[in-house]
Residue, then its C-alpha position, 0 to 999 in steps of 0.5 A: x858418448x857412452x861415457x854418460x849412460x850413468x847421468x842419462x840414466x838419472x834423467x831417462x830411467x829414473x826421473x822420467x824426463x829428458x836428459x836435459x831437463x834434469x841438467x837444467x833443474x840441477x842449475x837452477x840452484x848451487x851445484x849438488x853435494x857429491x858423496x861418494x861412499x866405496x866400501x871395501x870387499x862388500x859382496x852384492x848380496x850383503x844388503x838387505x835389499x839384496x837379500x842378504x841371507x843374515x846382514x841387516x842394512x837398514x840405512x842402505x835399504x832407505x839409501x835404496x827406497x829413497x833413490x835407484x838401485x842400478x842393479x848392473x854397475x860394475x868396477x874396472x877391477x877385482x882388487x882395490x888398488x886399481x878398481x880405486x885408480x879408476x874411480x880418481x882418474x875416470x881411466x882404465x887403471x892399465x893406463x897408469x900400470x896399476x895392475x894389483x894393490x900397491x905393495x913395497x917397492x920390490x913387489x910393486x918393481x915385480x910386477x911391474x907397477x908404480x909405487x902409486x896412482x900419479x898425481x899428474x894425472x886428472x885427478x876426480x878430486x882437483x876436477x871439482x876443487x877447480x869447481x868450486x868444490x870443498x874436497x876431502x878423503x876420509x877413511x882408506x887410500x891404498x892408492x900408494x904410500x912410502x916416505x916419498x909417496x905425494x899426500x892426498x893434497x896432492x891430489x886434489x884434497x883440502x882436508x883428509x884423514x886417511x890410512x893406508x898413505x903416506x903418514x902425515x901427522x894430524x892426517x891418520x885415521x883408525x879403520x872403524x867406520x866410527x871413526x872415518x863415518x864421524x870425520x864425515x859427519x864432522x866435515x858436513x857440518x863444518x863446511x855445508x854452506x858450499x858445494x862440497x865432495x867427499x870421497x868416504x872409502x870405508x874399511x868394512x869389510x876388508x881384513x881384518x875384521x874388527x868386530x865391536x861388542x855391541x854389534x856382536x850382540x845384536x847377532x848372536x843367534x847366528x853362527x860364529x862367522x856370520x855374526x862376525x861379518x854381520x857386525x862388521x857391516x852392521x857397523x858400517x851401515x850405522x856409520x852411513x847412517x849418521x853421515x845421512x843425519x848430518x846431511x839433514x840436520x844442516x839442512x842440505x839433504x837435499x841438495x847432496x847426491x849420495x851413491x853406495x858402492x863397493x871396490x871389489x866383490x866379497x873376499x874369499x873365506x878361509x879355513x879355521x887356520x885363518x881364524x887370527x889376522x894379525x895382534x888385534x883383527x880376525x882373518x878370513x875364516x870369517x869372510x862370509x860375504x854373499x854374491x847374490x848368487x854371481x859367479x866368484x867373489x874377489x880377484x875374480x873377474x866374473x861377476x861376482x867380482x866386479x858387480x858390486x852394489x850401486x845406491x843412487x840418492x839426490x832428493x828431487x833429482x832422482x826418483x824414490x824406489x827405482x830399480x834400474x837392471x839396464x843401464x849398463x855402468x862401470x866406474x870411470x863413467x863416476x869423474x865425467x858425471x860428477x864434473x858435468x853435475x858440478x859444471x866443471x870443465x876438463x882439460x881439452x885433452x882428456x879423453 
């Protein structure tokens, strides 16, 4: 089925052995860890290892060395909301209407969506907790919100801090990977003696651009707009970073599969009018996110749309320094992977 090129891709291109020993190895100790990390408008190109022109990602090139590059992965939309929907229900997200990003009511009733993704679908989240799993969602949602929009628990979460949804007292977050990377980090120590999930969808590098001082010096021999762009990512990257080192100092790094990627391709960059994106963040005259060359960026469906980086790393499990260009992988292939990696059991049904 064409819905498990993704784990055959481990087992064929990247470790070299048959489909079925790299499922019988995985069983022989408890079910992997599973990180799921989905940045926001992140270009293909905006890696080092991608040759990003002025980005610096040093933690997502040793993401890179330390696993697979799969070089032709691509999401099921240019936009968040539904590229997301895909990713949870493991469906194209047209089967749910979720055409664009959630909005209000009005624009939501216009084009004809919902006010957000249904929870009575098959959720990737309550397919692990069924599992075993210990679930939690830090950092964006955009999956719908409004006072009578479900939280994440009813999604499948155990533990959430997120922005973007509902608002739930002791569940918001700020959007700084600091803070969304550190809930994470934070999570993995508390509860690394069980199999555990956590969806971490980072702001970076959606609107507005929030750049930290300390970042903003590390580049200040570029240009205005790259050394804005370059911070924020700079930012992310050391987020990601400090999620890898919690991961070792409980001493489950190897036991957890960690995969990079991103909803969409980089936003569009705008005009110096578009220099302010609201009281506090900077606009799009600062979107200078690189495709690697692929052709059109965010809410294009060309390539440089929908291609989007894709980093695999599970220690013993995938081969270290591959690059794979010919799997051929989309996003809902992510919910059957992961639930026949954690020995999870779909609903008779569900196709």
């Amino acid at each position: 089925m064409l819905r498990r090129t993704f784990l055959k891709s481990i087992g064929t291109a990247a470790c070299v052995l048959p489909f079925r020993h790299v499922c019988s190895a995985a069983e022989t100790t408890r079910p992997p860890n599973i990180i799921f990390i989905f940045a926001d408008d992140w270009g293909y190109g905006d890696l080092g290892i991608h040759d990003s022109t002025f980005c610096k990602t040093p933690n997502l090139d040793r993401l890179a060395r330390e696993g697979i590059d799969f070089q032709n992965f691509t999401v099921n939309s240019p936009v968040c909301s539904p590229s997301r929907a895909a990713v949870m229900t493991g469906h194209f997200p047209a089967r749910y209407s979720v055409h664009q990003h959630f909005a209000g009511v009005a624009g939501n009733e216009k084009r004809g969506m919902p006010d957000w993704l249904d929870p009575k679908a098959v959720q990737l989240p309550r397919v692990l907790q069924g599992a075993g799993y210990t679930t939690a969602h830090f950092g964006k949602w955009h999956l719908g919100k409004g006072a009578d929009a479900p939280p994440p628990a009813a999604y499948g979460y155990d533990e959430y801090k997120v922005y973007n949804a509902k608002r739930e007292e002791g569940h918001e977050i700020g959007i700084a990977a600091t803070e969304t990377c550190a809930a994470a980090a934070d999570f993995i120590q508390r509860h690394h003696g069980q199999p555990f999930f956590i969806n971490l969808w980072l702001h970076e590098t959606h609107l507005p651009h929030l750049p930290r001082a300390e970042y903003l010096k590390q580049f200040s021999h570029l240009d205005e707009r790259e050394k804005v762009y370059a911070a924020v990512v700079a930012e992310a990257d050391a987020g990601i970073g400090r999620v890898m080192q919690a991961l070792k100092e409980t001493g489950v790094d190897e036991h957890t599969l960690v995969i990079f990627a991103s909803d969409n391709g980089p936003e569009w960059p705008g005009s110096e009018h578009n220099k302010k994106k609201g009281k506090k963040g900077l606009g799009n005259y600062y979107s200078v996110g690189e495709t690697a060359g692929l052709k059109g960026q965010k809410r294009s469906l060309y390539a440089g749309g929908v291609r989007v980086p894709f980093l695999v790393r599970w220690p013993g499990v995938v081969a270290a320094g591959k690059t794979n260009r010919q799997a051929v992988v989309t996003a809902v292939d992510l919910l059957p992977t992961f639930a026949a990696l954690a020995g999870a059991t779909l609903p008779g049904n569900y196709q």
